[in-house]
TORPARO-271498 format. One line per 2 residues: number of its first residue (from 1); their letters; for each residue x, y, z of C-alpha. Coordinates in steps of 0.5 Angstrom, whole numbers. Each point is the difference from the previous one (the first is absolute). Layout:
N
NUM = a = X,Y,Z | ...
***
This chain:
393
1 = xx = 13,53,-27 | -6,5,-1
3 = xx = -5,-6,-1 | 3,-3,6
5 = xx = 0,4,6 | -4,-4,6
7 = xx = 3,-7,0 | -3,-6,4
9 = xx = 6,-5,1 | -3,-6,3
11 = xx = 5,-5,5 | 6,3,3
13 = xx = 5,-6,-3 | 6,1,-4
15 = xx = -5,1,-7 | -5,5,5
17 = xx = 6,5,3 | 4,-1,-5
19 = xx = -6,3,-5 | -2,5,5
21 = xx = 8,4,1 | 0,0,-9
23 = xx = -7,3,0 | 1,5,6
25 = xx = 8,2,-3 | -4,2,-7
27 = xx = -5,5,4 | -6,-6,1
29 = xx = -4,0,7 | 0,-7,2
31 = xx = -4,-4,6 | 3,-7,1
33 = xx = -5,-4,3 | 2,-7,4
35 = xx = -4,-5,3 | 5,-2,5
37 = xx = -1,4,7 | 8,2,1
39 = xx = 6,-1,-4 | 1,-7,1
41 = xx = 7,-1,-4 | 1,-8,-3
43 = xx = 7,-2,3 | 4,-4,-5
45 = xx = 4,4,-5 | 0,2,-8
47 = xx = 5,0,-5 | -1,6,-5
49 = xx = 5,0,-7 | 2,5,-3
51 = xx = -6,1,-4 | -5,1,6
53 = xx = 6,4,3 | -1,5,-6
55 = xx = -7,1,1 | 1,1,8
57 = xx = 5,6,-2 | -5,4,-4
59 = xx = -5,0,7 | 6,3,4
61 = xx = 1,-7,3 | 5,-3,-2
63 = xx = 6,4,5 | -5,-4,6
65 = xx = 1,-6,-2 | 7,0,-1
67 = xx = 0,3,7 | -5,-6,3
69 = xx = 2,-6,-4 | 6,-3,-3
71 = xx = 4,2,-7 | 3,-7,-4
73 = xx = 4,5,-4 | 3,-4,-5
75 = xx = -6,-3,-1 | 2,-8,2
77 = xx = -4,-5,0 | 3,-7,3
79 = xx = -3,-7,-3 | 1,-6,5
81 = xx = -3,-6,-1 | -4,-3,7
83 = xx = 6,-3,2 | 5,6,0
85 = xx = 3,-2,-6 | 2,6,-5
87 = xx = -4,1,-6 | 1,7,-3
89 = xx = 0,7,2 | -4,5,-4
91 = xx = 0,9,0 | -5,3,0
93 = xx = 0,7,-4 | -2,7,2
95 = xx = -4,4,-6 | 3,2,-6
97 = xx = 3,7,2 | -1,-1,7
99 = xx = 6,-1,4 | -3,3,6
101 = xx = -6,-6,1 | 2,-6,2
103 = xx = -1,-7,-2 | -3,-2,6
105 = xx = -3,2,7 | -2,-3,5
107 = xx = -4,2,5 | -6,-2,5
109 = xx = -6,0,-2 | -3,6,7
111 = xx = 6,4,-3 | 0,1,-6
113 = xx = -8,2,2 | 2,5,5
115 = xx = 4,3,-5 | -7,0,-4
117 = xx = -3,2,6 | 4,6,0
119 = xx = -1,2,-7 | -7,1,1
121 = xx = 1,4,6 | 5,5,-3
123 = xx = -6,0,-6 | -5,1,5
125 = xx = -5,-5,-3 | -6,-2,5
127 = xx = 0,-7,2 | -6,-4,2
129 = xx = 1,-6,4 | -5,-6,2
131 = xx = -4,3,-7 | -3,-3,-6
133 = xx = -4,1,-6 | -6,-2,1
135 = xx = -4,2,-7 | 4,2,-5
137 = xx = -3,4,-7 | 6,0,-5
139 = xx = -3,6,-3 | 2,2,-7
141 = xx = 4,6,-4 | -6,5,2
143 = xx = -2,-3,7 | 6,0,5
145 = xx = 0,-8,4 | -4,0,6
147 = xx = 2,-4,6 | -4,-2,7
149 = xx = 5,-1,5 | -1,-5,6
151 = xx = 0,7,5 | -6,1,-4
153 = xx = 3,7,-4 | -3,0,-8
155 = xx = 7,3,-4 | 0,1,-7
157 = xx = 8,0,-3 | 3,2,-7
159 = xx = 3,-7,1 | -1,-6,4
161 = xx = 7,-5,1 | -1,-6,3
163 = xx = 6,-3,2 | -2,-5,5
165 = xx = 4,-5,-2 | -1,-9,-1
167 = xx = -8,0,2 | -2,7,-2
169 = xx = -6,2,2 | -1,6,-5
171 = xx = 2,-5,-5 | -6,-4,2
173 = xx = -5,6,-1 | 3,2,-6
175 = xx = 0,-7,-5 | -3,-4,6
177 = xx = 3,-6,4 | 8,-2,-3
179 = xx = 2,-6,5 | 8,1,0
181 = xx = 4,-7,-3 | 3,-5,4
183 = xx = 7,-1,-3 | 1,-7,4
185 = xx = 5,3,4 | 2,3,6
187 = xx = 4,5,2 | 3,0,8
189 = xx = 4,6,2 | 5,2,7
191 = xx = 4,6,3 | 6,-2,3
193 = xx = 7,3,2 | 4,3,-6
195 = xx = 8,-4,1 | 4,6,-2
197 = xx = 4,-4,-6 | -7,-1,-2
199 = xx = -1,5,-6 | -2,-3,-7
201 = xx = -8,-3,-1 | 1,-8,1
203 = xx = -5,-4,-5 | 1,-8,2
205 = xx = -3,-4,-5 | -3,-6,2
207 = xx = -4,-6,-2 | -8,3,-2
209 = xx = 2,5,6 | 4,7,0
211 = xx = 4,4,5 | 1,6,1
213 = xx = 4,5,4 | 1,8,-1
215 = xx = 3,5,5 | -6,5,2
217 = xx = 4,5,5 | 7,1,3
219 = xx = -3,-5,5 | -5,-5,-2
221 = xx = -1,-4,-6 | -7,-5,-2
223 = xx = -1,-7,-3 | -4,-2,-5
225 = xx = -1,-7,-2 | -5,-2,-6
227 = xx = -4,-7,0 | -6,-3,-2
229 = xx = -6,0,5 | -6,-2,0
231 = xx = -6,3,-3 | -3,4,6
233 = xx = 5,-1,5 | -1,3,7
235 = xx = 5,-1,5 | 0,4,7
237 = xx = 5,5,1 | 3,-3,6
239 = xx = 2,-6,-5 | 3,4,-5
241 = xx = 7,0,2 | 1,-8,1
243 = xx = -5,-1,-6 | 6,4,-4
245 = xx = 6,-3,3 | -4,-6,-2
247 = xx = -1,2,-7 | 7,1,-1
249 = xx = 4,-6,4 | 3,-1,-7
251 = xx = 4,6,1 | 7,1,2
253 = xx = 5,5,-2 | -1,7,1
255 = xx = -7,0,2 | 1,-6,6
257 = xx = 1,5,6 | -6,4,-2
259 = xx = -4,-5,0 | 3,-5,6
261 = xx = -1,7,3 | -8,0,-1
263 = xx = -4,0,6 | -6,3,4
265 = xx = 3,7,0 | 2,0,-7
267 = xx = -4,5,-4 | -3,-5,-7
269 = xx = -6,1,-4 | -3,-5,-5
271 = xx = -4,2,-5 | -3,-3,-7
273 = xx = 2,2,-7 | -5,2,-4
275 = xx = 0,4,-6 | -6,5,-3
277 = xx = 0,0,-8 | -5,5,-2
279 = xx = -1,2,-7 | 0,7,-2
281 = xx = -4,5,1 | 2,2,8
283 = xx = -4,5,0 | -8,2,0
285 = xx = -2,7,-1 | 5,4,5
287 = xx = 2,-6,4 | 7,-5,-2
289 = xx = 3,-5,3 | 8,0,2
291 = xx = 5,-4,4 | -3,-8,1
293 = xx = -7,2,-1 | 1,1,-7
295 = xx = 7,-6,-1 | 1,-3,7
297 = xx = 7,-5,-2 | 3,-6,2
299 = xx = 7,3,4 | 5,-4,-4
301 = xx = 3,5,-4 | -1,6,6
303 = xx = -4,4,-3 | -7,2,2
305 = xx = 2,6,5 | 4,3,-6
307 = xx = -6,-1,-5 | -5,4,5
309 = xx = 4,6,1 | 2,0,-7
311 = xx = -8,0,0 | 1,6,4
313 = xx = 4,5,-4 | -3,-2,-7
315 = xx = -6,1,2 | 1,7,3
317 = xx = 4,2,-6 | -5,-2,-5
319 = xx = -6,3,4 | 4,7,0
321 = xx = 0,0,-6 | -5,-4,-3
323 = xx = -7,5,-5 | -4,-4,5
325 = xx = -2,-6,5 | -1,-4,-4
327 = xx = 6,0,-5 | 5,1,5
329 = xx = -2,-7,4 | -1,-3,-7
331 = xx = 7,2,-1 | 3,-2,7
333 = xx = -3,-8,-3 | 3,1,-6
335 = xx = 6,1,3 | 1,-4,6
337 = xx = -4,-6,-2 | 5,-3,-5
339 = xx = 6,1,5 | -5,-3,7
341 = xx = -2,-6,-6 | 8,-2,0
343 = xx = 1,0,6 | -6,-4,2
345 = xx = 2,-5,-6 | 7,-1,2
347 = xx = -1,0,8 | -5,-5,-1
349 = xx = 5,-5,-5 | 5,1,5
351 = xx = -4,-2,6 | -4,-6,-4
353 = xx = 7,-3,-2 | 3,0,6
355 = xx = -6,-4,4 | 0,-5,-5
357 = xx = 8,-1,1 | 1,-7,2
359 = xx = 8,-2,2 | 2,-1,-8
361 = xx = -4,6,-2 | 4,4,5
363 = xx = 8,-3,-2 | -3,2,-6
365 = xx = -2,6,2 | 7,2,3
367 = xx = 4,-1,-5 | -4,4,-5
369 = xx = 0,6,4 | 9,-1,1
371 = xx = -1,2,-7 | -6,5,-1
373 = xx = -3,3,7 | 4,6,-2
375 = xx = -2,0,-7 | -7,0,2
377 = xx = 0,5,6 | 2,4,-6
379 = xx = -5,-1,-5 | -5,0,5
381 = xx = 2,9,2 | 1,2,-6
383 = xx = -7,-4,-3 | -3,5,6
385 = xx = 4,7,-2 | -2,-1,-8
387 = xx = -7,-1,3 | 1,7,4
389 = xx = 4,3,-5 | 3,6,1
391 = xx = -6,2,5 | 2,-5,5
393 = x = -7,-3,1
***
């Protein structure tokens, strides 16, 4: 990484942390910067498959997660209609070789950033909270990137990464204003009590609606439901347990005691599905663009933190090798665009089908997935381990 020494990683998320430890771990000095004043670790959880598993080992992460969350070790995946009424199981896979990763791995979302957190601490990258990049001058390959921050320091870095998620501000700076997509759809997520026979991820299928129910710990597991809402939609936060127990009424089977047991204490959080689509390029002279700032997802295919953290090792890789700054973030588009451009594309179909389902379309549905659910999970892993090759992108 000799063209690369001095790093600015813009938000302190998945995407951001993640960057900063692949950075760091191949001899960079990294600042992360975030706007938030603390740590403030969203509640709910996160499902990582196998492929962001994978990409989670190579930063040396992959032993605390296992650790902090909850490993589905055959990979299964139960499909029941609203009612409860069995569809199909499905498996997910672990990569092609590698026995040792799992499938799946539930996990809440403040751990598997405390276990981030904890990286970056061993790595001894410099964290600046209730900073932001006021002025940016992406440089070029003669002249490094500038930066004023908020704090009022002028930095000048080999690289600039912004990482700062959905509504990226170094976007904005970059290629100016790129307003998230809204996909018509909401997504509604709780935390409870893990039943000690709960040990598989649920997917209960409903009419325009999905829901959803994954282990995350030894002693919680989180909800979360799909469902059309407004554009623009705002609801206060002291509302959401009744609006979800009310969006999801339909629903009986597995998931009924979780939500007849949403109340005021229960943690839930709501927040719209939007999406970014931005064409290459994602950079500008020594600035790129990573994680949902370069391809925010819709969540339907589980794959938006694997995306960012893959991100993350493939530009540290090609960085340390690259003849310049230029051609390695060249390289890093040209190997992460198709594989992000899939996942967008196939979530988004997934996503659109399921909310125009009426009750025929969902009977439909049902029995097509009996026949082929496990048909596609398949096609769609090995899809993206050609698109990684033996590189594992």
């Amino acid at each position: 990484m000799s063209s690369v020494q001095n790093v600015l990683v813009v938000g302190a998320g998945i995407a951001g942390c993640s960057a900063a430890i692949a950075l760091a771990s191949r001899g960079a000095r990294v600042t992360v910067i975030e706007k938030a004043d603390a740590w403030r670790f969203q509640s709910s959880g996160i499902f990582v498959y196998s492929n962001g598993l994978q990409a989670f080992d190579h930063l040396g992460a992959l032993p605390g997660i296992l650790a902090a969350g909850f490993t589905i070790g055959d990979g299964r995946n139960i499909y029941v209609d609203h009612e409860g009424a069995p569809i199909v199981d499905t498996f997910y896979p672990s990569p092609p070789g590698r026995a040792d990763v799992p499938p799946i791995v539930g996990i809440k979302r403040g751990d598997l950033q405390r276990v981030l957190a904890a990286r970056l601490q061993m790595l001894q990258v410099g964290i600046a909270l209730s900073t932001t990049v006021v002025t940016l001058d992406p440089g070029d390959e003669d002249r490094p990137a500038q930066a004023t921050l908020s704090n009022g320091e002028v930095r000048q870095f080999d690289l600039v990464v912004g990482a700062d998620g959905i509504r990226s501000a170094t976007r904005t700076l970059l290629f100016g204003s790129i307003a998230p997509r809204y996909t018509g759809v909401g997504v509604w997520r709780s935390v409870h009590a893990r039943p000690r026979d709960l040990t598989f991820k649920i997917m209960q299928m409903g009419v325009g609606k999905r829901l959803g129910i994954m282990p995350i710990s030894d002693e919680l597991l989180y909800l979360f439901g799909t469902v059309r809402e407004p554009a623009d939609a705002w609801y206060a936060q002291a509302l959401w347990p009744g609006l979800m127990r009310e969006r999801f009424a339909e629903f009986n089977g597995p998931a009924r005691r979780f939500l007849d047991a949403l109340s005021a204490d229960s943690e839930v959080l709501y927040t719209a599905v939007e999406e970014v689509v931005l064409p290459l390029p994602w950079h500008r002279g020594r600035v790129i663009l990573i994680g949902d700032a370069a391809h925010a997802s819709t969540p339907f295919m589980g794959q938006g933190g694997a995306m960012a953290v893959k991100d993350a090792v493939v530009l540290a890789e090609v960085m340390h090798t690259a003849s310049s700054v230029a051609q390695g973030l060249s390289t890093f588009e040209q190997r992460r665009y198709p594989m992000c451009k899939r996942v967008q594309d196939v979530s988004r179909q997934v996503g659109e089908a399921g909310a125009r389902e009426g009750a025929e379309e969902s009977l439909q549905r049902n029995l097509a997935m009996k026949a082929g659910a496990q048909q596609q999970v398949d096609d769609f892993y090995a899809r993206l381990w050609d698109l990684s090759g033996a590189r594992g992108d």
